[in-house]
N, C-alpha and C positions, 0 to 999 in steps of 0.2 A: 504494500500500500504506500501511495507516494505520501510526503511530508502534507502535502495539502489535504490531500481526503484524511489525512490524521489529525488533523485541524478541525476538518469539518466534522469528524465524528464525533470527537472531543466536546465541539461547541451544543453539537446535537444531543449527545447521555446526556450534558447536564440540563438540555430543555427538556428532554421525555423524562428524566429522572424525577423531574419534579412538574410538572405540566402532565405528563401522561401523551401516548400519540397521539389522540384525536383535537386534543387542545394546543397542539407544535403548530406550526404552522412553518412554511421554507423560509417567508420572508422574514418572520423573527430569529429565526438558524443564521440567516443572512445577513441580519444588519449585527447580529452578536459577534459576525466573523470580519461586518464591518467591508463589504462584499456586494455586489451586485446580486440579484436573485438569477440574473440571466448565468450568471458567474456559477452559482453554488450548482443552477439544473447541466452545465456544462458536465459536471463531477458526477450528479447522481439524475437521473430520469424522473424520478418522483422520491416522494416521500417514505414509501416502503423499500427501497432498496435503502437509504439512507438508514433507516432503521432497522434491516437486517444487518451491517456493516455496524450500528451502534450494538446490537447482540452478540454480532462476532467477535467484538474487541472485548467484550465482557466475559464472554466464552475463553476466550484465548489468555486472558488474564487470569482467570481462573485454573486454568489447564498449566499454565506455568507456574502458577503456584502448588500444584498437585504435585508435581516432578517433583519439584524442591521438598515437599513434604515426605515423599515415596522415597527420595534418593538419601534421607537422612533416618530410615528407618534403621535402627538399631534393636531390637527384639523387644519394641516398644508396641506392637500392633494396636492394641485398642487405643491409645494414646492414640498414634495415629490416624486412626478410624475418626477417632472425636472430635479433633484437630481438621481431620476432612471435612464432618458435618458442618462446623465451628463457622470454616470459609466460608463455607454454602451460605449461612446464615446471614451471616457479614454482608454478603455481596445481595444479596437478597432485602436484607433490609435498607439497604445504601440504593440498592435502584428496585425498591417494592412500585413504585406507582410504574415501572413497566412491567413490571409483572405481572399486575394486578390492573390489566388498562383497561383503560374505556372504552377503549374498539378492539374487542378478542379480534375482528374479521381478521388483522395483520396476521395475526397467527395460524388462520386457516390456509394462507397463502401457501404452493406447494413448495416455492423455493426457502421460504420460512419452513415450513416442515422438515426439508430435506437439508437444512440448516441444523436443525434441533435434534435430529435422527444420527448425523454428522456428531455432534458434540456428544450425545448420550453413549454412542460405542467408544469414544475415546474415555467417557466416563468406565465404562465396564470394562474396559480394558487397564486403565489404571487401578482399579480397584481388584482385579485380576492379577494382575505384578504385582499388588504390596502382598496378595494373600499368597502367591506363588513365593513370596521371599521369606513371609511367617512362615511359610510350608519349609522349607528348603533350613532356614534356621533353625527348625525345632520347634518354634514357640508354636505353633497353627495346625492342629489338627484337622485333613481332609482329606479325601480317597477320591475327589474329585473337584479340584479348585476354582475351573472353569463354572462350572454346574452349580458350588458354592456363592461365587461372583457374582451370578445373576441373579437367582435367588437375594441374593443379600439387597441386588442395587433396584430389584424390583421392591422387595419390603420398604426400604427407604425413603422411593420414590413413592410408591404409594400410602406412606405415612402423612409424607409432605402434599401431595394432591388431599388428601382427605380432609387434612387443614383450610390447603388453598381453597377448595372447594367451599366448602363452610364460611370461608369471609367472602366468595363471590356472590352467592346467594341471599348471605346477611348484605350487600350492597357499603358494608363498611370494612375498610381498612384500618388495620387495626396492628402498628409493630411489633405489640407486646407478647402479638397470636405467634408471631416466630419464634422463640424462644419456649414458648408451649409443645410447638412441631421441634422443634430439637432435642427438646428434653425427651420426648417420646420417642424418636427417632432412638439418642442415647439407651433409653429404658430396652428397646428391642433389639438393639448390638447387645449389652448385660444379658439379655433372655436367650439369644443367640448362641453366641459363645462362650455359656457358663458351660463350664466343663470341658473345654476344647482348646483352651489358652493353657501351655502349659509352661511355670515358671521355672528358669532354672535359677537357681542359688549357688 
């Protein structure tokens, strides 16, 4: 991504972050960038690519902080594991009003799907390596770590939807509900891998 559309992304999370999509608008992206409007559609066609490029960076920020977390595994695993959910949470609350937007339609878009489909296997697949290294270390009991992974990142995820879901239908946002969804998320890693973590002294 060149310096410029890094610019514009930039100028952009922090409108949807707090604005929401449907309340952005190009020409407020544009005069933030201090920018022609003709200038910003040069960069991006509409508004929905602009905002897939604002999810990528978010994505990708996040994925590089996964590495750094996986790569300093020391036969810490749940530590880890927690430390995983922890960022999720973080980043989720820092840009909750896209999460949680005013016009789901962005999301039904297929190159937004095949965006989020994209980021969710690199999800299982990190979460795959940390359990393949508890495996490999000793501490992580599984007979199948792949099978384990998915398992795991479906529980998770559908912890966190069950939540999400509950503030879309209450029509309120509400931060304090993520930390609720984390602690439960936490609560079912504990119920998970009681008896499977094993310490050495």
């Amino acid at each position: 991504m060149s310096s410029r559309k890094e610019e514009i992304v930039e100028a952009a999370s922090k409108r949807f972050s707090h604005f929401g999509f449907a309340k952005t608008t190009m020409n407020e992206i544009a005069d933030d960038l201090r920018i022609t409007k003709a200038n910003l559609y040069y960069y991006y066609a509409d508004k929905a690519a602009l905002f897939r490029d604002v999810i990528r960076s978010i994505m990708d920020e996040i994925q590089l902080l996964d590495i750094e977390l996986i790569n300093a595994y020391k036969n810490n695993f749940l530590e880890v594991i927690y430390e995983w959910l922890d960022l999720r949470s973080r980043y989720i609350k820092k840009h909750y009003v896209i999460y949680f937007n005013d016009n789901m339609e962005c999301f039904r878009d297929p190159l937004m799907k095949e965006l989020i489909d994209e980021y969710h296997t690199k999800d299982f697949e990190n979460l795959a390596r940390l359990m393949e290294m508890a495996k490999q270390s000793g501490e992580l009991q599984s007979s199948d770590v792949r099978e384990d992974a998915e398992i795991l990142s479906e529980i998770i995820k559908g912890i966190g939807v069950l939540h999400t879901m509950t503030e879309i239908f209450s029509g309120m946002m509400n931060k304090d509900k993520f930390d609720y969804a984390l602690e439960s998320q936490k609560k079912a890693i504990r119920f998970i891998f009681q008896g499977k973590i094993i310490t050495h002294k």
